[in-house]
C-alpha positions as CSV (number, residue, x, y, z in Angstrom):
1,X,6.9,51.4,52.3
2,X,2.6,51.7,52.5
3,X,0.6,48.9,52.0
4,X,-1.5,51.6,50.4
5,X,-3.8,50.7,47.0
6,X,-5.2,53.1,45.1
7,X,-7.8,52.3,41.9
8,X,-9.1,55.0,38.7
9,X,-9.8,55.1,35.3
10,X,-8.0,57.1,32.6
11,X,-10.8,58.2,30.5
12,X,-9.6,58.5,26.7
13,X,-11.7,60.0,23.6
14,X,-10.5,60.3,20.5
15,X,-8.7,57.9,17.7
16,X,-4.6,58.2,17.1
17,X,-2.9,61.7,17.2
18,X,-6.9,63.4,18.3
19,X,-6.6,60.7,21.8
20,X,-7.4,63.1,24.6
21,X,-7.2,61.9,28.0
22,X,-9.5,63.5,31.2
23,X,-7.0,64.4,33.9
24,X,-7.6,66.3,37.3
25,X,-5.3,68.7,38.8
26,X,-4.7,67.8,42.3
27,X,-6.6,69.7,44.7
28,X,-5.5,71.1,48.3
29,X,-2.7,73.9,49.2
30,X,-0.4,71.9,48.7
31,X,-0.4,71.9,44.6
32,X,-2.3,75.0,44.2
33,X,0.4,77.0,42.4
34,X,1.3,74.1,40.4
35,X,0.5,72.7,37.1
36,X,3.3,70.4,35.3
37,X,3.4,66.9,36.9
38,X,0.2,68.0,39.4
39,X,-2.2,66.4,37.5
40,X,-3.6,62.8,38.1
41,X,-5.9,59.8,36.8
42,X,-9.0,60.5,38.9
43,X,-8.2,57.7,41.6
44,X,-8.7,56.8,45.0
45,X,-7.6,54.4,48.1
46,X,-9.6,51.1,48.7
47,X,-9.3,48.3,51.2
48,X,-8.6,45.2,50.9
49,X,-11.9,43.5,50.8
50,X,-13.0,45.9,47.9
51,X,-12.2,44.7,44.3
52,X,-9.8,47.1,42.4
53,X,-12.2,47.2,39.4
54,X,-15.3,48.3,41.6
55,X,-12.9,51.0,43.6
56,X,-11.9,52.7,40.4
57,X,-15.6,53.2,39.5
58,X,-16.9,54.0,42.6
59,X,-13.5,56.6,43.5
60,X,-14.5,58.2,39.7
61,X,-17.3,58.7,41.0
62,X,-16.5,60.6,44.6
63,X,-13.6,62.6,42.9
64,X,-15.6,64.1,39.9
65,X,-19.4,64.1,41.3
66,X,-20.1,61.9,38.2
67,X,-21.0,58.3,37.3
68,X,-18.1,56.8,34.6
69,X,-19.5,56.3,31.3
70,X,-20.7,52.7,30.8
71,X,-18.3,50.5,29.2
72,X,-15.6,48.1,29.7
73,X,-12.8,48.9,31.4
74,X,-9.2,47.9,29.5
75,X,-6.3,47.3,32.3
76,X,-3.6,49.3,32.2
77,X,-2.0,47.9,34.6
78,X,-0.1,49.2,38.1
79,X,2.7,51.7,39.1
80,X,4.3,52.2,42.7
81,X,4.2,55.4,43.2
82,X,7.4,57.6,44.9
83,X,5.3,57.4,47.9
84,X,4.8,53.9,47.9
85,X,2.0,53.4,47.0
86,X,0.4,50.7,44.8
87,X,-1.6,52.8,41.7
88,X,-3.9,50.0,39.6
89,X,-5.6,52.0,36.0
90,X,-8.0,51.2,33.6
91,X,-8.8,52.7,30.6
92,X,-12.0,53.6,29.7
93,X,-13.9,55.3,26.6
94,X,-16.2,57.4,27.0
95,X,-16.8,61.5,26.8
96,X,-18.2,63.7,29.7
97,X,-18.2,67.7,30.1
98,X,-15.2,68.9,32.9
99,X,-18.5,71.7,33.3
100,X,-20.5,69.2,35.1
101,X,-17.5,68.3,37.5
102,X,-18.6,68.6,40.9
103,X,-15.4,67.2,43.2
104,X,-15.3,65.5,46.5
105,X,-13.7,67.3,49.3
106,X,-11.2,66.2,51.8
107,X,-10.3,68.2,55.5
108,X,-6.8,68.7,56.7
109,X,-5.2,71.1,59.5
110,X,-4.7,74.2,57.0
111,X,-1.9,76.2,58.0
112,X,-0.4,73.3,59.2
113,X,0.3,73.9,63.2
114,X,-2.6,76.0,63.3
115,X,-5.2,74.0,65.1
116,X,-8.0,74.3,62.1
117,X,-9.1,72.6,60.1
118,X,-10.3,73.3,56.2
119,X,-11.8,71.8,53.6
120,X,-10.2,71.1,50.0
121,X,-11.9,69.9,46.8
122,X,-9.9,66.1,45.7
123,X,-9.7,68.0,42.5
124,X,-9.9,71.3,41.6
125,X,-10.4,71.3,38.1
126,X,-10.8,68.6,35.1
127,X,-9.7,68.8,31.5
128,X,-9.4,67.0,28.5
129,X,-5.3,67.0,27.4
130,X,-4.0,65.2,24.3
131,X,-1.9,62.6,24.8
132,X,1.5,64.8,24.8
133,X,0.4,67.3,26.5
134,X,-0.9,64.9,29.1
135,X,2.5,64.2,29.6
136,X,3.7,67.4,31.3
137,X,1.2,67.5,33.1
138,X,0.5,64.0,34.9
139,X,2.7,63.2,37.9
140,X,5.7,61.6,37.0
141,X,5.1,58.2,37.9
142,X,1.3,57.5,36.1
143,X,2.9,58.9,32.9
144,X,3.9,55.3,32.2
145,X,-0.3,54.7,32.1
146,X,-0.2,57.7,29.1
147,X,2.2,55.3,27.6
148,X,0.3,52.0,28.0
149,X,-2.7,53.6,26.8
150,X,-1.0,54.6,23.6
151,X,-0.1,50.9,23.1
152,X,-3.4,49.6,23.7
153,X,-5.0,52.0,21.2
154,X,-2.5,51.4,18.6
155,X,-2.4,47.8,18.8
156,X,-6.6,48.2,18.6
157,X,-5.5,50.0,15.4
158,X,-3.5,47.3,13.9
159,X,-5.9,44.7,13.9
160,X,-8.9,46.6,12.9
């Protein structure tokens, strides 16, 4: 088991069954020929010293080349992830165009064995999903955030 923490934001546009989330397919060789469950909440590791809330902003940030809208982030709350690690999300509303998406990069040895190194975007490409489509497409374990996210905007409904 890590004692890895990652923070993001699930940004959500959209009312009831029009709710669209911004998801990011996973970047790297790794996923490249994959779609269903190889998508993810923008997100990113922080340390300890680093509040959760200020890590998702600032990851958002470094994994899409673009400042979160302003507004209050709503918690979603936390998942371990089959890995192990800890995955905190808040929701955010907001609207921003996947054209102005400029990802961060990360190196790894690419072919594995070979003694190079190569460069990979975080994310490799954005897009808005509605809420059941988001589900095929998120990895397994932050589909529970899909789900939270659908509560929170419902009970927001209710007592409007």
């Amino acid at each position: 088991m890590t004692g890895k923490r990652s923070a993001g934001i699930l940004l959500y546009r959209g009312t009831g069954p029009a709710t669209e989330v911004l998801l990011g397919h996973m970047g790297g060789p790794f996923w490249a020929a994959k779609d269903e469950h190889a998508w993810s909440v923008p997100k990113g590791e922080y340390e300890g010293d680093e509040l959760p809330e200020a890590a998702a902003r600032r990851e958002f940030q470094e994994e899409l080349g673009l400042p979160p809208p302003a507004g209050d982030l709503r918690p979603l709350g936390t998942v371990r992830q089959t890995g192990g690690k800890l995955v905190t999300v808040w929701a955010l509303a907001g609207d921003l165009d996947p054209e102005l998406i400029t990802p961060g990069t990360f190196a790894m040895e690419w072919p594995r064995g070979s003694g190079r190194t190569r460069e990979f975007p975080e994310i490799d490409r954005v897009a808005w999903l509605d809420l059941g489509r988001a589900r095929t497409k998120i990895i397994a374990k932050q589909q529970v955030f899909l789900d939270r996210l659908g509560e929170l905007l419902d009970g927001a409904a209710r007592t409007r």
